[in-house]
C-alpha distance (Angstrom), angle and dihedral (degrees) to the residues before:
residue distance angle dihedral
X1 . . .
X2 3.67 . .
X3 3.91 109.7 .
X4 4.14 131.5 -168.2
X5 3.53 105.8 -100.0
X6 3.55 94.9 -107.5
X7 3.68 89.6 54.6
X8 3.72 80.6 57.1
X9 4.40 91.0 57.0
X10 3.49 94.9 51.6
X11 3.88 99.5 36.3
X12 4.12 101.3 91.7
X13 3.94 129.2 -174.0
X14 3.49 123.3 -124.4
X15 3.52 125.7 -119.7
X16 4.09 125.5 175.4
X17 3.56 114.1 -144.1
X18 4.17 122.1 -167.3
X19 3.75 113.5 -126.6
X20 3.87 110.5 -174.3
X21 3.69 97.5 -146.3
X22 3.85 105.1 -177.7
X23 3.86 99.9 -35.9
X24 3.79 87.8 -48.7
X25 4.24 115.9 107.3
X26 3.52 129.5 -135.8
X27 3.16 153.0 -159.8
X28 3.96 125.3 -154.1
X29 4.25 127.1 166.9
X30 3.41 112.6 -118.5
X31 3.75 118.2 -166.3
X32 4.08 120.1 -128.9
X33 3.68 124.5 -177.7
X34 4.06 118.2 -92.2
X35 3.98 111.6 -106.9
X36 3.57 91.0 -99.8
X37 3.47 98.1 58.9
X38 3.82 94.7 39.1
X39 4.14 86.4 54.2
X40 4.09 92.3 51.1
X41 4.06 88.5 47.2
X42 3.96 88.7 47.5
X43 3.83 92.3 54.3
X44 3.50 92.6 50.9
X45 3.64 89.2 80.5
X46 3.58 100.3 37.9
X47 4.40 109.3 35.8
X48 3.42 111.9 91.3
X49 3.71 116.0 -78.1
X50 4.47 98.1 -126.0
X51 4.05 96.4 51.7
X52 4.04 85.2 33.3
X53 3.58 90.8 62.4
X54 3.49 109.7 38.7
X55 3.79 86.6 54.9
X56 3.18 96.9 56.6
X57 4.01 98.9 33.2
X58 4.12 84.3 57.1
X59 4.06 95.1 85.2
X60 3.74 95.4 49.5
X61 4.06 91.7 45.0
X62 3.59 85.4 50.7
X63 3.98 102.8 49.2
X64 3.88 84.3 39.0
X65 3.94 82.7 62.8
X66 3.45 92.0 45.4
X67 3.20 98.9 56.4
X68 3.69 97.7 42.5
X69 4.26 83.9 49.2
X70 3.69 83.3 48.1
X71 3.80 103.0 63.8
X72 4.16 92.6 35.3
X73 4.09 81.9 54.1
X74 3.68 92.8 49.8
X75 3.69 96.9 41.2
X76 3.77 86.5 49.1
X77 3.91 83.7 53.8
X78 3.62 97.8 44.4
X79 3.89 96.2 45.1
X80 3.94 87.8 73.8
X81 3.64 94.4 59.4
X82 3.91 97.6 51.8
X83 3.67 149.2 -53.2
X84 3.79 88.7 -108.5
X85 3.79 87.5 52.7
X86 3.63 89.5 56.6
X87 3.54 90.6 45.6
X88 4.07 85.1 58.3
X89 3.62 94.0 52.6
X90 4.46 88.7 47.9
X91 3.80 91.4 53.3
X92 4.38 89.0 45.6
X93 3.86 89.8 46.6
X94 3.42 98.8 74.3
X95 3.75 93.9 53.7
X96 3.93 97.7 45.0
X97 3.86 81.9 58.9
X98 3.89 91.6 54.2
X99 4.11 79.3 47.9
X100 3.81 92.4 51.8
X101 4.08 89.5 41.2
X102 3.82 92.9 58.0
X103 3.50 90.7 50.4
X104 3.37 99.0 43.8
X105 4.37 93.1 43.9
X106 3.45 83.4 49.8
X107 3.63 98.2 51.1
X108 3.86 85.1 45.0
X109 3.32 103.4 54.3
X110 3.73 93.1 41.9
X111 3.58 97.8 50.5
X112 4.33 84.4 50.7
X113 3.57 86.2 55.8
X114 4.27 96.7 49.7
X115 3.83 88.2 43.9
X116 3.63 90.8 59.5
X117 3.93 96.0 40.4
X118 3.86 81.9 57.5
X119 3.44 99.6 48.6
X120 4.01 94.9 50.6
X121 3.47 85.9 57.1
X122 3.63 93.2 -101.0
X123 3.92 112.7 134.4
X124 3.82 98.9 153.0
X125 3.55 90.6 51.7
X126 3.86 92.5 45.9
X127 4.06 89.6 46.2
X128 3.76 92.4 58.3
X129 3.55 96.5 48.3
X130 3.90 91.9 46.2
X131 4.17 81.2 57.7
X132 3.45 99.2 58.4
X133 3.93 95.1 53.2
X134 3.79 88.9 93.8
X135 3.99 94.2 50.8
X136 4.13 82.8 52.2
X137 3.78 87.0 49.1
X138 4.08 101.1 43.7
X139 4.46 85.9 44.4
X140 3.98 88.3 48.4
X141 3.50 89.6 47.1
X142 3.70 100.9 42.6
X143 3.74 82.6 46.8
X144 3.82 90.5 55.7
X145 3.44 95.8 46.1
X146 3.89 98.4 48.7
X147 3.86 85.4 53.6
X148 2.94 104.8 44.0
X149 3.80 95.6 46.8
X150 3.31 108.3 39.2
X151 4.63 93.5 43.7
X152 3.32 90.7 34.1
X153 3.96 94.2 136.2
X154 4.08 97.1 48.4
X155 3.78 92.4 41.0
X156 3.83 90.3 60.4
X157 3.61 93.0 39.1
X158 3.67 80.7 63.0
X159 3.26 99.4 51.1
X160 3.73 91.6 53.7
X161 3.72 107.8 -87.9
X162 3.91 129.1 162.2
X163 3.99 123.0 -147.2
X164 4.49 84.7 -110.8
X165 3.74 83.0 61.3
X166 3.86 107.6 31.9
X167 3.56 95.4 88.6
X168 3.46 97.2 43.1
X169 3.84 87.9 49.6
X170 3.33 96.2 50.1
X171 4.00 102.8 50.2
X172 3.85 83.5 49.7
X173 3.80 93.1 51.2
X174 4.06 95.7 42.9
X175 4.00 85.3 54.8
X176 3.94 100.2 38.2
X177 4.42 90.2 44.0
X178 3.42 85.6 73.8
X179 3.42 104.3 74.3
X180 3.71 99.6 52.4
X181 3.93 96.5 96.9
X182 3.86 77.8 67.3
């Protein structure tokens, strides 16, 4: 059966391991990576390091221009509205970047940690803390959001924000918070 490739990430192999829990024998499922996924984690240690790297340096160049395309869009956007709007959206920007840095630090460090589960051999190990990526991102988020919403006012007055833009400010930054979990 020939699968998608993300088909391929998610489908797992089953594997029983015995426990011996007090004289009694079990049985428990422990998940292994599909051949696919085992083959691209193998070549990361032995494809050459140039091609390697650009291939997998291409996603984060590309959401990096996204982002970057992003905020030149929406300023675009915004600039027909008003200069005050714009001025919103330049008090806001400095906090979606702290958004975008915790998400991106995060990913970082996590994908640091993986890459040297894998390399001591250690594929369970690196599996399980490849899973909980997407708790980290929903708490970080959550977090985010709560802030965000809920000291809304001080936060931009941090950030530099005058009572003409405040409330311009803050509608942007109740709408754009949203998005950090992703």
């Amino acid at each position: 059966v020939d699968r998608h490739p993300w088909e391929q990430v998610i489908t797992i192999e089953i594997k029983r391991v015995r426990l011996d829990h007090g004289g009694e024998e079990r049985f428990i499922k422990a998940p292994r990576p599909a051949p696919r996924v085992r083959k691209a984690t193998e070549e990361l240690g032995t494809a050459p390091i140039t091609p390697l790297l650009l291939r997998l340096s291409l996603p984060s160049i590309v959401a990096m221009f996204v982002q970057s395309l992003y905020n030149v869009v929406d300023t675009f956007w915004i600039a027909r509205l008003s200069a005050l709007a714009v001025g919103g959206l330049t008090i806001v920007f400095p906090l979606q970047m702290i958004f975008v840095a915790l998400g991106v630090g995060s990913g970082v460090g996590l994908n640091s940690h993986i890459s040297r589960r894998f390399g001591a051999k250690d594929p369970e190990s690196a599996s399980h803390a490849a899973s909980q990526v997407f708790f980290l991102a929903a708490v970080l988020g959550c977090a985010v959001i709560l802030v965000a919403r809920s000291l809304t006012g001080p936060v931009l007055s941090l950030f530099g924000s005058t009572d003409v833009l405040r409330p311009i400010a803050s509608m942007y930054l109740r709408l754009v918070c949203f998005g950090a979990p992703f």
